[in-house]
N, C-alpha and C positions, 0 to 999 in steps of 0.2 A: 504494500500500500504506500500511495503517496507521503500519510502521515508517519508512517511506522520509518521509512526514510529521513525524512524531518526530525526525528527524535533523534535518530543514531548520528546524523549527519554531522559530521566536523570539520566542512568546508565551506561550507554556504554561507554569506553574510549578508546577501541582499534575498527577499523573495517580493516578487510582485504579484498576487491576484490580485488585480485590479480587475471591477466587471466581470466576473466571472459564477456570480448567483449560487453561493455555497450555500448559501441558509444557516439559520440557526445549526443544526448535525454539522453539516461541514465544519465550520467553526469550533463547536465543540473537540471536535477531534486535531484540531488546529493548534484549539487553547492546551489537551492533552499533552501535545508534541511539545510546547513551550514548556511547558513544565521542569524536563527534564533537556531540553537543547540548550547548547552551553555557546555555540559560533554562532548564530544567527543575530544580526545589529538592527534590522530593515526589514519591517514587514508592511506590504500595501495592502490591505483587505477592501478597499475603500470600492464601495457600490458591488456589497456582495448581498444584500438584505438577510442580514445576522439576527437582525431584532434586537430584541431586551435580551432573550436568553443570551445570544450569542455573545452580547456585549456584557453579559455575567461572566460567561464562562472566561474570556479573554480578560475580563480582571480578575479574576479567582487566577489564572494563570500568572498574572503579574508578584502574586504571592511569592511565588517561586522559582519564575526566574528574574536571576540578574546580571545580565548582556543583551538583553536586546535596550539602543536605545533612541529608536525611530520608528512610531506607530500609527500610521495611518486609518481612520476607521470611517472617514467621507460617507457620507449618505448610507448607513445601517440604521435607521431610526433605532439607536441601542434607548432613546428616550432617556429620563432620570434613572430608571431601575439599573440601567447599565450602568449611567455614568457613575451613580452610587458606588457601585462594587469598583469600579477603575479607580476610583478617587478614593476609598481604602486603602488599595493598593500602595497608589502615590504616597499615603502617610511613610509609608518603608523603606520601598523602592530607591534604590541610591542610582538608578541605570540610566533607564528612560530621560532621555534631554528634548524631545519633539512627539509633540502628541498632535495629532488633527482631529477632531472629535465635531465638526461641520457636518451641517445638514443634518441632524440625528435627532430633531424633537426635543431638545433637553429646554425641562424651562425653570421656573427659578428655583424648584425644590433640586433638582438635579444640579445645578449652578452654585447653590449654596452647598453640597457635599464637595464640589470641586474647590471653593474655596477654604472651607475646611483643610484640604489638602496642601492647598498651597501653604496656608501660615506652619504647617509643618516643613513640609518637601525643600531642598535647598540644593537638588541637583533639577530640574525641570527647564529648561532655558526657553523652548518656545510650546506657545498653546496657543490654539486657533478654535475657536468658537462659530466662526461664521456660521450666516444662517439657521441660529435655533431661534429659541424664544422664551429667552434668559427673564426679560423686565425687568423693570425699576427694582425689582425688591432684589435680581439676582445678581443686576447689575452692582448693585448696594454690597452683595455679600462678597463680589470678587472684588469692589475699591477696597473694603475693610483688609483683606486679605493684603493686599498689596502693601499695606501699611507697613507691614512685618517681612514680607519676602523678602529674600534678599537673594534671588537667585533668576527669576523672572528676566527674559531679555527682549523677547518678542508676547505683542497679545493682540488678537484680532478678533474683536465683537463686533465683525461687520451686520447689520441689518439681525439684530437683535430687541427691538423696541425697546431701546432703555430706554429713553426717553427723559426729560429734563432732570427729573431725579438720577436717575442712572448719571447723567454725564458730570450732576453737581458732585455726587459718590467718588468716581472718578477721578476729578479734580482736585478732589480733599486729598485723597489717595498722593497723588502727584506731586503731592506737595513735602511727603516723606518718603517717598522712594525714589531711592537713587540708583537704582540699577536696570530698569525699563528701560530701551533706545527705540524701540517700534512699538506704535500704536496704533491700529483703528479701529477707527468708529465708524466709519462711512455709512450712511442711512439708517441711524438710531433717533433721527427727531429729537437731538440733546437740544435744539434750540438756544434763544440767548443765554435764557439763563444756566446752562448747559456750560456753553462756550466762555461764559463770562467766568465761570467759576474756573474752567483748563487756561486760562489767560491768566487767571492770578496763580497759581502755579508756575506756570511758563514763566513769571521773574523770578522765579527762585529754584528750580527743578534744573539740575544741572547734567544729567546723564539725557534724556529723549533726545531722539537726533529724526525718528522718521513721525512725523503724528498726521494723520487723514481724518477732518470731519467733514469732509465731502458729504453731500445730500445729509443738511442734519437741521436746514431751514436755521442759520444764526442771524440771518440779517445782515442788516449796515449795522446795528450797535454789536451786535456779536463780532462783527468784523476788525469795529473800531477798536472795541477791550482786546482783540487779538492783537492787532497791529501794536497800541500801548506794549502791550508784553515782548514783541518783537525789538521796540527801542531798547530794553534791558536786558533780552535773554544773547545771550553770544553761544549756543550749544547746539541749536535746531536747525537741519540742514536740509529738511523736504518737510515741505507743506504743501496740505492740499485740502481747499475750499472752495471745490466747484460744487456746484447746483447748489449755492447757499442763499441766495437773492439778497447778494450782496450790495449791490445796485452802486453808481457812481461814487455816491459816500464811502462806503466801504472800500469799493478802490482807492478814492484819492487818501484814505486814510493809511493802508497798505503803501501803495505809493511813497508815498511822507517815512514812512518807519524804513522803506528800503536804501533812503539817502544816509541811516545812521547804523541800519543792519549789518554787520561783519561776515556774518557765521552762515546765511540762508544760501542754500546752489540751488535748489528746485522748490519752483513754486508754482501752484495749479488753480488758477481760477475762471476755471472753462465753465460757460454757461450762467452768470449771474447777472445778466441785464447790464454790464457794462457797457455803457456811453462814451462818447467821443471825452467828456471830462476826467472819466473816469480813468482813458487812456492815456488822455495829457499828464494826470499823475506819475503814473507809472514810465511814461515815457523821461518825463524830468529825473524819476529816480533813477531809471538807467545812465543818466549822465555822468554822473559819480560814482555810483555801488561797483562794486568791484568783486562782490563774491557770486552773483548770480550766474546759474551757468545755463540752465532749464526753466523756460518762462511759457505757461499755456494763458492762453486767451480765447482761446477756440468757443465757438458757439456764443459768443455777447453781441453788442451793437454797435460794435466801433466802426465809424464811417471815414471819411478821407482826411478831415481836417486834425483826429485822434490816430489816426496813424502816422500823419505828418509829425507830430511830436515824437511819434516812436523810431520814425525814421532818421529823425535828426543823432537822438540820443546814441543809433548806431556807430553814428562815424566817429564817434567816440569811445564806444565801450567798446573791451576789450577782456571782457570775460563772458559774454554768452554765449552761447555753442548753438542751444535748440530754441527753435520758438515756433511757436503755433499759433497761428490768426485764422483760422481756417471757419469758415459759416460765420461773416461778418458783414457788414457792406461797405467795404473800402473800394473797391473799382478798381478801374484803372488810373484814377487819379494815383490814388494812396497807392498801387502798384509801383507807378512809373517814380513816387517818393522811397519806394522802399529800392526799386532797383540804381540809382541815383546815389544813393546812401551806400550801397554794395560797395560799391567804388573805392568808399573809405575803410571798410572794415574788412579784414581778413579772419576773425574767429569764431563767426557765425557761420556750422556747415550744412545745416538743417532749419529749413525754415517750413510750415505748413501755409500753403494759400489756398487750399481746396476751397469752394463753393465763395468764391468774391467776386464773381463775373469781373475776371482780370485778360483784356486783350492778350491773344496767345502769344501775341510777339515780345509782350513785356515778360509778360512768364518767362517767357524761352531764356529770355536775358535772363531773369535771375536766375535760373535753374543754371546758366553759364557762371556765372559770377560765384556761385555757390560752391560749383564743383572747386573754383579756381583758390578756396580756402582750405578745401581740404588737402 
């Protein structure tokens, strides 16, 4: 048998069933082989529908071994029952450093065992939550947790509903741990008051370097308390606030904090009704900043006289690399500004202009001018 190999086996460190519909049995016999396999680092299980049992049995197995330490379990609705037994485990467990437990139904009673786990566990380095349906209350139990970890490197509650409380939790959280570098939130509706509270963190939280509150509805004032915390934080190095409706304000407020930012390379603010104002902000900051290397824009409303500002700020800057304007309405006006500005600049090698009804022949030119930096 496949599994009766697995157990004996003392070569194998990677296995992938991915998609491959083992079931609850399957797994079982899975979780058995773990038990006693001693080489195995990497297992993919992920989109085998395990269920609850399945995700029992695979933490009951985590009791007893210790070298595997990359566990994938993607889309097994293991639900709370599972993730209960998993999250015992990790009380012990010195091995496991990357758990993926996404798509799986876990909601905040399941979240709250995990957290449990964490304020013990001090070997775990990333955990990914995506897609369950943690809420406020579990989002609450994994900030509390955070308090205490000290081993936590990555975490991703993406499209979790925490929701303003969740993201206030969070925030508090942030505010004593120092050892988070990656965070998201992307579409938890933390809102301002959400965002307001991860911005007063952000002057004092000195380890995050990647944070996404992408689709989380902060606003122009969730925007502004961001940008404030960008004037003081020097640690954060990818941000990302698209579909935030952030609107002009928000920008020119982002904008303004990027003239005194040191520390930011990639920033994403695709899709929040940004206006030609909005872009004169940001254009002004690129005259100066010197650490930005990846700039999105994509999907706003910046028209020719807001790209004019951007295009100025080119012939001067000499640290961005990527940038994206892509579904805007700049023309060919703001084309023939952007291709014009090329001239000057040699460090931008990617630029996006998809959907700005831009004369082909201007395109062509910059698409020449572009190659000509790399």
């Amino acid at each position: 048998k496949f599994v009766d190999a697995l157990a004996s086996n003392k070569t194998c460190k990677m296995l992938d069933l991915y998609w491959n519909f083992i079931g609850p049995d399957g797994s079982k016999e899975i979780a058995n082989a773990l038990k006693v396999n001693k080489t195995l680092l990497k297992l993919d299980l992920a989109l085998n529908k395990i269920g609850h049992q399945g995700g029992i049995a695979i933490g009951e197995a985590f009791e007893h071994n210790n070298t595997l330490t990359n566990l994938d379990l993607v889309g097994n609705g293991i639900g709370d029952d599972g993730a209960g037994v998993i999250s015992n485990a990790l009380h012990d467990n010195k091995a496991l450093h990357t758990i993926s437990l996404s798509f799986n139904g876990i909601g905040p009673l399941g979240a709250e065992y995990i957290a449990e786990a964490l304020k013990e566990n001090s070997t775990l380095l990333t955990l990914n939550l995506t897609q369950n349906v943690i809420g406020e209350s579990g989002a609450i139990a994994i900030g509390k947790s955070l308090e205490t970890n000290t081993s936590l490197i990555n975490l991703n509650l993406r499209f979790n509903k925490i929701g303003a409380e969740g993201g206030i939790a969070i925030g508090d959280a942030l505010q004593h741990n120092d050892t988070l570098t990656s965070l998201d939130l992307h579409g938890n509706l933390i809102g301002y008051e959400g965002a307001s509270r991860i911005a007063d963190a952000l002057k004092i939280n000195k380890s995050l370097r990647i944070l996404s509150l992408s689709k989380n509805r902060i606003g122009s004032e969730g925007a502004i308390r961001i940008a404030e915390a960008l004037n003081e934080n020097s640690t954060l190095l990818r941000l990302d606030l698209g579909y935030d409706d952030i609107g002009d304000d928000g920008a020119i407020a982002i904008g303004k904090s990027l003239e005194t930012n040191t520390s930011l390379t990639e920033l994403y603010l695709w899709n929040n009704g940004i206006g030609d104002s909005g872009a004169v902000a940001i254009g002004k900051s690129l005259e100066t900043n010197r650490s930005l290397i990846i700039l999105n824009l994509a999907e706003n409303k910046i028209g020719p006289s807001g790209v004019d500002c951007i295009a100025n700020a080119l012939k001067v800057n000499r640290s961005l690399q990527k940038m994206s304007l892509a579904v805007n309405g700049i023309g060919s006006e703001g084309g023939i500004a952007i291709r014009d500005a090329l001239w000057d600049n040699y460090t931008l090698t990617s630029l996006d202009l998809y959907g700005n009804d831009i004369d082909k022949p201007v395109l062509a030119k910059i698409t020449a001018l572009l190659r000509m930096s790399r």
